[in-house]
PDB file of N, CA, C, O and CB in Angstrom:
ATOM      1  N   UNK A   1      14.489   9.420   1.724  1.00  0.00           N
ATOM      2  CA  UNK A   1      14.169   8.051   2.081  1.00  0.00           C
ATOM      3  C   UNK A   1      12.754   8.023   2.668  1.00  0.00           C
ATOM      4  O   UNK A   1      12.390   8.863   3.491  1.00  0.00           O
ATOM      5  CB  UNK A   1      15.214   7.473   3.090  1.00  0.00           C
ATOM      6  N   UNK A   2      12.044   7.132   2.267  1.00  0.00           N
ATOM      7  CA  UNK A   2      10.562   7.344   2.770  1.00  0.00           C
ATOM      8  C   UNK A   2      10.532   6.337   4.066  1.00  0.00           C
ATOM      9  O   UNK A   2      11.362   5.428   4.081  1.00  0.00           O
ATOM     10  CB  UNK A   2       9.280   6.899   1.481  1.00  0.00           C
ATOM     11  N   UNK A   3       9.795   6.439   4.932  1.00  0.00           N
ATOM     12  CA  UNK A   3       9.484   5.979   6.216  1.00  0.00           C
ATOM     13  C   UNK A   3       9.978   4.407   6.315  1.00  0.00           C
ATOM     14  O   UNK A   3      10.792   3.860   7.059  1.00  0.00           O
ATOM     15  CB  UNK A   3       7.891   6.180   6.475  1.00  0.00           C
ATOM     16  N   UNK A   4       8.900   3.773   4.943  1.00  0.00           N
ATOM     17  CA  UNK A   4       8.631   2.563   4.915  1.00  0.00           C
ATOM     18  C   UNK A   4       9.960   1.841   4.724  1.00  0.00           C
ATOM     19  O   UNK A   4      10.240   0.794   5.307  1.00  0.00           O
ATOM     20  CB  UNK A   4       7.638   2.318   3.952  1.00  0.00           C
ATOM     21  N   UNK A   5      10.940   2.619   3.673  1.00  0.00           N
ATOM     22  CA  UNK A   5      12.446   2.036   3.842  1.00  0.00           C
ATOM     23  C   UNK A   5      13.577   2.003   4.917  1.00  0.00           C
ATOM     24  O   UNK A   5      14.585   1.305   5.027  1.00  0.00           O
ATOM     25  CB  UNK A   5      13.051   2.556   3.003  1.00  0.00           C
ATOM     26  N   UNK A   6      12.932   3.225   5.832  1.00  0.00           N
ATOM     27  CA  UNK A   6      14.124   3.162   6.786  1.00  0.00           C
ATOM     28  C   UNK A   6      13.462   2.229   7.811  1.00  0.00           C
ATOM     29  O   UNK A   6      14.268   1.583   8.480  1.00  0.00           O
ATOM     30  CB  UNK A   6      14.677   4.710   7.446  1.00  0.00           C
ATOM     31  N   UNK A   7      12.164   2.025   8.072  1.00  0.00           N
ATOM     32  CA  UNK A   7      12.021   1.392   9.068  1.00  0.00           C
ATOM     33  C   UNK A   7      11.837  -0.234   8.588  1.00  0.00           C
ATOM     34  O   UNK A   7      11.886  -1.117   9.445  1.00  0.00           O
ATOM     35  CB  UNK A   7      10.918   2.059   9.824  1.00  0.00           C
ATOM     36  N   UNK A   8      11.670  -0.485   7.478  1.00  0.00           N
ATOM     37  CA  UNK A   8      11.312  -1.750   7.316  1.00  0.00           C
ATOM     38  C   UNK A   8      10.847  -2.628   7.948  1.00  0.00           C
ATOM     39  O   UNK A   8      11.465  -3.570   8.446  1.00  0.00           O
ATOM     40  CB  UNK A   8      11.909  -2.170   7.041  1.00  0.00           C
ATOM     41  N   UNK A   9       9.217  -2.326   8.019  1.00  0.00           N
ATOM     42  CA  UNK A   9       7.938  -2.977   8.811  1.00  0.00           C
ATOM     43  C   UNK A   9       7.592  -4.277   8.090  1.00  0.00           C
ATOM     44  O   UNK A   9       7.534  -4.531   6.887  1.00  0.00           O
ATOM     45  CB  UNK A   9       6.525  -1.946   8.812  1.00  0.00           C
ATOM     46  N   UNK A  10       7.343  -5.151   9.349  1.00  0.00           N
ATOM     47  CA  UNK A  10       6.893  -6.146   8.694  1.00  0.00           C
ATOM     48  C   UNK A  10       5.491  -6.170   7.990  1.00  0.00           C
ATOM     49  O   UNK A  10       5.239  -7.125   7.255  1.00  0.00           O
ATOM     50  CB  UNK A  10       6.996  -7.049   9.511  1.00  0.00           C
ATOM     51  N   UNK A  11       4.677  -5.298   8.148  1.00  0.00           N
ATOM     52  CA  UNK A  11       3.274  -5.770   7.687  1.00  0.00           C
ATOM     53  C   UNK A  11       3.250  -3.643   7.457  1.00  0.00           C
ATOM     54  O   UNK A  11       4.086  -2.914   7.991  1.00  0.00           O
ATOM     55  CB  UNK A  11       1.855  -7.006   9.294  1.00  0.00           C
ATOM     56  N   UNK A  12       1.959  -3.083   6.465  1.00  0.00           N
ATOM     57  CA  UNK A  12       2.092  -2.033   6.237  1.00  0.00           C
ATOM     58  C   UNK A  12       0.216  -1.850   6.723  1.00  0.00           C
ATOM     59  O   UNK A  12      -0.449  -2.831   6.388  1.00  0.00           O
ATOM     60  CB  UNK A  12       2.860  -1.748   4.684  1.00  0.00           C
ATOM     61  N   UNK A  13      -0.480  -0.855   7.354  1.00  0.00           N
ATOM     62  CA  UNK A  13      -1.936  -1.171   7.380  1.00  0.00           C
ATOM     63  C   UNK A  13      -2.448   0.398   6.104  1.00  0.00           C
ATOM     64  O   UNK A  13      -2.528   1.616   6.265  1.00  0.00           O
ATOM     65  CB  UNK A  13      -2.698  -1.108   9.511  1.00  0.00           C
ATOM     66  N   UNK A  14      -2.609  -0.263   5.272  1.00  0.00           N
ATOM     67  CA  UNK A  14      -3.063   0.998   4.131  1.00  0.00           C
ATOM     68  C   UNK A  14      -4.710   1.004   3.592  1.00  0.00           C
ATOM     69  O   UNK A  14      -5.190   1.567   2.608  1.00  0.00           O
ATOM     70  CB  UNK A  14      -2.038   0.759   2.566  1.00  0.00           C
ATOM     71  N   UNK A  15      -5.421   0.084   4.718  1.00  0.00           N
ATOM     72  CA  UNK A  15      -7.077  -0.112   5.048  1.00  0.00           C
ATOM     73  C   UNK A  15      -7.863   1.210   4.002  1.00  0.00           C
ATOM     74  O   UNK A  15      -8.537   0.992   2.995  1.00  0.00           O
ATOM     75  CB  UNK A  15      -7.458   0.222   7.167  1.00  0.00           C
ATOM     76  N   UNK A  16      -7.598   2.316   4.482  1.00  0.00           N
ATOM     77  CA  UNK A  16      -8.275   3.734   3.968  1.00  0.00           C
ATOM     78  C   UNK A  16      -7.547   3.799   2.650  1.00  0.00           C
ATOM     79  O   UNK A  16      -8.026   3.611   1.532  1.00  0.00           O
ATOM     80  CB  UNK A  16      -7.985   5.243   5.015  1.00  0.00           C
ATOM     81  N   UNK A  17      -6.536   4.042   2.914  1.00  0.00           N
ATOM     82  CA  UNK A  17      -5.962   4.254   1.802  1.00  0.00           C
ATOM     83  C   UNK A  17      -5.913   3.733   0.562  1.00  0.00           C
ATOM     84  O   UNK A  17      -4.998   4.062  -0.194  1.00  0.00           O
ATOM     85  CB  UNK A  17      -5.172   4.274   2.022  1.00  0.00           C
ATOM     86  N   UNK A  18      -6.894   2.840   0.173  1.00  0.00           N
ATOM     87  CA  UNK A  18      -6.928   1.704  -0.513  1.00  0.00           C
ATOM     88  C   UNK A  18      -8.725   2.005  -0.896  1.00  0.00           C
ATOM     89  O   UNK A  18      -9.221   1.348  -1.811  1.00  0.00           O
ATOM     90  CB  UNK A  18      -6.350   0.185   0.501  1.00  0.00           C
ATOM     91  N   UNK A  19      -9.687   3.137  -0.042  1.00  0.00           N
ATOM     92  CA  UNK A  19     -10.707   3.067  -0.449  1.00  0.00           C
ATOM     93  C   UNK A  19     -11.369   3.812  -1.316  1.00  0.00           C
ATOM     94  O   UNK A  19     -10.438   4.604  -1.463  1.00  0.00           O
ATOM     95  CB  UNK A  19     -11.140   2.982   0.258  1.00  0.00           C
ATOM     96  N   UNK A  20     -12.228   4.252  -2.048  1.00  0.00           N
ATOM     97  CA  UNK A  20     -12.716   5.220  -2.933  1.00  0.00           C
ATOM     98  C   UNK A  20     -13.803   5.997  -1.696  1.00  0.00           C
ATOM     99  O   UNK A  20     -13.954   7.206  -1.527  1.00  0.00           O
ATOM    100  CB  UNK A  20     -13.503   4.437  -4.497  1.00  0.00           C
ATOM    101  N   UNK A  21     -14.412   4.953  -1.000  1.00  0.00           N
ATOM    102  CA  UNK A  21     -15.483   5.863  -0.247  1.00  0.00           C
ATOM    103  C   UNK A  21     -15.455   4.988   1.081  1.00  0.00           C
ATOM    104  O   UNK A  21     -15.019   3.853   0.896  1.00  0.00           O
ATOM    105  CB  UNK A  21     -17.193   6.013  -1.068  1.00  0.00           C
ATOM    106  N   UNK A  22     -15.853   5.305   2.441  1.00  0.00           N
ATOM    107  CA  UNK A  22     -15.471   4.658   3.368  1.00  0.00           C
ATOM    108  C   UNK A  22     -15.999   2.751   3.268  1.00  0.00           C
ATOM    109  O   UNK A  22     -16.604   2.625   2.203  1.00  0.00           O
ATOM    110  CB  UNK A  22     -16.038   5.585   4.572  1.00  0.00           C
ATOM    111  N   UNK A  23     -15.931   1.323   4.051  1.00  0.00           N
ATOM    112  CA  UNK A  23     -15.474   0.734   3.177  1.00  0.00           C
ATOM    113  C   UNK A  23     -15.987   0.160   2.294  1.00  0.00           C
ATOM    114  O   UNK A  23     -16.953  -0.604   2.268  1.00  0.00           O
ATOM    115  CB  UNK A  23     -14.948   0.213   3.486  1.00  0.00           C
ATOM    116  N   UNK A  24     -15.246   0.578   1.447  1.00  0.00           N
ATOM    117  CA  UNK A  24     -15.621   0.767  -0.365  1.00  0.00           C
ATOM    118  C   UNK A  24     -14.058   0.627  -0.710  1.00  0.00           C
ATOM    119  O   UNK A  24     -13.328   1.614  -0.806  1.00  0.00           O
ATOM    120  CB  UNK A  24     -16.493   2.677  -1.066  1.00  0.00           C
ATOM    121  N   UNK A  25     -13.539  -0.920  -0.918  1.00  0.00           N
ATOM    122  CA  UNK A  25     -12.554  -0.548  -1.297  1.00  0.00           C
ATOM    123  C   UNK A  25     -12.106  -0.550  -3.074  1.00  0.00           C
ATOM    124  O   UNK A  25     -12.984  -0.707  -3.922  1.00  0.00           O
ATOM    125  CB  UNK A  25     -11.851  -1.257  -0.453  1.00  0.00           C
ATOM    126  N   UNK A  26     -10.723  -0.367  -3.432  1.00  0.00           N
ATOM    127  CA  UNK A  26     -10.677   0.072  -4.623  1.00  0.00           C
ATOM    128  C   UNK A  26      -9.896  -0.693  -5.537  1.00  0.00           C
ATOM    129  O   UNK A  26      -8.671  -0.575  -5.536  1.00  0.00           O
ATOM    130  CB  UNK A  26     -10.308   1.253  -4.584  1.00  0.00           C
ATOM    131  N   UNK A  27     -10.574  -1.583  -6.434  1.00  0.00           N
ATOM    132  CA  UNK A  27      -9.709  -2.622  -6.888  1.00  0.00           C
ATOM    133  C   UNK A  27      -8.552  -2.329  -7.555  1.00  0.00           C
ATOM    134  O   UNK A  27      -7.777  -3.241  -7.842  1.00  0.00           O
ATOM    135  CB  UNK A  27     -10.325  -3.401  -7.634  1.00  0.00           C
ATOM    136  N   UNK A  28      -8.238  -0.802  -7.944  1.00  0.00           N
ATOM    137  CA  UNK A  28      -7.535  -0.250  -9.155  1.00  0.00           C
ATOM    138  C   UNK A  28      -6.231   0.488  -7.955  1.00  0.00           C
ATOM    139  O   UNK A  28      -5.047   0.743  -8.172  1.00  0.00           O
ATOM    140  CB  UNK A  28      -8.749   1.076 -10.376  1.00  0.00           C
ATOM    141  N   UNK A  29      -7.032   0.658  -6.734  1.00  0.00           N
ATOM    142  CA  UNK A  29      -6.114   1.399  -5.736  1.00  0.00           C
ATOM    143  C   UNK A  29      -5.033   0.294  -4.751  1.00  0.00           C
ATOM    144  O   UNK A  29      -3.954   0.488  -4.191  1.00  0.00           O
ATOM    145  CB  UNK A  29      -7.246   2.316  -4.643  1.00  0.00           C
ATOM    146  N   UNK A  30      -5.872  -0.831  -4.869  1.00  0.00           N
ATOM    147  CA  UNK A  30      -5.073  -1.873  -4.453  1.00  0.00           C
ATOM    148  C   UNK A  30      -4.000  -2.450  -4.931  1.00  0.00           C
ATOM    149  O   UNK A  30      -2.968  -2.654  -4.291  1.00  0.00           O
ATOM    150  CB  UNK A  30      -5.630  -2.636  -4.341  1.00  0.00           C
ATOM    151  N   UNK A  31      -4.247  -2.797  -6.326  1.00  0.00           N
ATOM    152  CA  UNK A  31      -3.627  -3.455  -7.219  1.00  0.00           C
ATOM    153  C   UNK A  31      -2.181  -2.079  -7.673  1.00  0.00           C
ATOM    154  O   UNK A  31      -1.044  -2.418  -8.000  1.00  0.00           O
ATOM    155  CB  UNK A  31      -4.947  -3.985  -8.533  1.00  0.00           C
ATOM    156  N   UNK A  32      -2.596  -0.764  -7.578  1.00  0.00           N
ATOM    157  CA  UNK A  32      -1.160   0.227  -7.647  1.00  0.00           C
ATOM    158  C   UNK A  32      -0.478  -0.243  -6.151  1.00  0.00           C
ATOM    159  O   UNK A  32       0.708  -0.569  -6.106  1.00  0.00           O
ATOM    160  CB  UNK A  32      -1.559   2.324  -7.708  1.00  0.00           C
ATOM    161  N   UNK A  33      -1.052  -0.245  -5.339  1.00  0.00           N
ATOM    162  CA  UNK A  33      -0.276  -0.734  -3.971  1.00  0.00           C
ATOM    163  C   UNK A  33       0.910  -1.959  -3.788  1.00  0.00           C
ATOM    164  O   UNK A  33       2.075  -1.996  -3.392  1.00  0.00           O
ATOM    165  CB  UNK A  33      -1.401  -1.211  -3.077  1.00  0.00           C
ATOM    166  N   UNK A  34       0.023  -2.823  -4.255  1.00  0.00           N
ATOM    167  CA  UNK A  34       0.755  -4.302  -5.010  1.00  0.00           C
ATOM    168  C   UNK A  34       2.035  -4.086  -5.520  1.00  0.00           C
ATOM    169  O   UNK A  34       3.160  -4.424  -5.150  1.00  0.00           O
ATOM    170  CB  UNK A  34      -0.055  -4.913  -6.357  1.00  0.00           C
ATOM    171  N   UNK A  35       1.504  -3.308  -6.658  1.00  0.00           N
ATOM    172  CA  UNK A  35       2.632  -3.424  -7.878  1.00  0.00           C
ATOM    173  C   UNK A  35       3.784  -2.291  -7.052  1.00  0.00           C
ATOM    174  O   UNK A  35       4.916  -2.727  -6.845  1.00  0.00           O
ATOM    175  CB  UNK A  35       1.900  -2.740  -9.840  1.00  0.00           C
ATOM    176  N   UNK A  36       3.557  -1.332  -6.753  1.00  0.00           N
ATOM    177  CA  UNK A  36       4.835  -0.413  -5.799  1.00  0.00           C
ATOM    178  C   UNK A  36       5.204  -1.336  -4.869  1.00  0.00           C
ATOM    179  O   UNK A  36       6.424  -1.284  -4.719  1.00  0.00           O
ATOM    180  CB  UNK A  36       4.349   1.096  -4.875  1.00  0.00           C
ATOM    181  N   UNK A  37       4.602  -2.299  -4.060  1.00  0.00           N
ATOM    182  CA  UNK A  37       5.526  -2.923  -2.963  1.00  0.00           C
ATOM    183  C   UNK A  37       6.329  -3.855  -3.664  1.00  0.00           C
ATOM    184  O   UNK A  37       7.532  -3.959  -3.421  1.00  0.00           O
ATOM    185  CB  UNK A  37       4.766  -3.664  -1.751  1.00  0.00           C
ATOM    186  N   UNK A  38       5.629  -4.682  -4.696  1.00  0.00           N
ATOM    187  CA  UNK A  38       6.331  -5.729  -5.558  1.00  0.00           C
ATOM    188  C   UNK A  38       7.710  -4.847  -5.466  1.00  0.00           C
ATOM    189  O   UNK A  38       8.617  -4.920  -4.637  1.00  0.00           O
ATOM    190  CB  UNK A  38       5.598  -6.070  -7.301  1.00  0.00           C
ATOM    191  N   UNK A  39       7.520  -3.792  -6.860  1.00  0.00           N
ATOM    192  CA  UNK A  39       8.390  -2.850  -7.402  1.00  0.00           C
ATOM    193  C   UNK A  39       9.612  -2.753  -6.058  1.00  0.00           C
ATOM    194  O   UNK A  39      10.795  -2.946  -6.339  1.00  0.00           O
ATOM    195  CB  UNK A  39       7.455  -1.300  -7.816  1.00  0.00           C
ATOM    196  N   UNK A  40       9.254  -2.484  -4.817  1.00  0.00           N
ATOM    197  CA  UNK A  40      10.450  -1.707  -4.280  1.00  0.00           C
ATOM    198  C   UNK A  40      11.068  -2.672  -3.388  1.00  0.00           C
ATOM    199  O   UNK A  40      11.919  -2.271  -2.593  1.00  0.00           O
ATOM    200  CB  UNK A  40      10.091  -0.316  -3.506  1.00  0.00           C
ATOM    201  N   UNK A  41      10.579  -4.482  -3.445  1.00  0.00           N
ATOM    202  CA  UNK A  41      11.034  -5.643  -2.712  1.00  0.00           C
ATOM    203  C   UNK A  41      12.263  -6.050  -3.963  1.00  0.00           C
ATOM    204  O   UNK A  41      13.409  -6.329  -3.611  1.00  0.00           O
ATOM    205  CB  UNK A  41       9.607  -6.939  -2.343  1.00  0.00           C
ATOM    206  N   UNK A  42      11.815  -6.039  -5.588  1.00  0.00           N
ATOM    207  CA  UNK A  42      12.540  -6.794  -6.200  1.00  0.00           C
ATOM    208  C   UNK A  42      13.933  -6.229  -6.259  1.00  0.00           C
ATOM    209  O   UNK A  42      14.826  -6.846  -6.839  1.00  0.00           O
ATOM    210  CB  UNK A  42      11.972  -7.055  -7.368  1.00  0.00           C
TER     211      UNK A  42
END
């Protein structure tokens, strides 16, 4: 079970994680972010 399911946070902060180079963020890294949270709400 990963973190994010057992604790079920209201808001997630994935700032870095989302960048290619500091901020520099990543339109292709965002948009996989999206689609996995979509993915694991529906």
């Amino acid at each position: 079970m990963l973190p994010i399911q057992r604790f079920q946070p209201y808001g997630v902060d994935v700032s870095s994680s989302v960048e290619t180079a500091p901020r520099i963020k990543s339109y292709e890294k965002m948009s996989e972010f999206i689609e996995a949270a979509r993915a694991r709400d529906a």
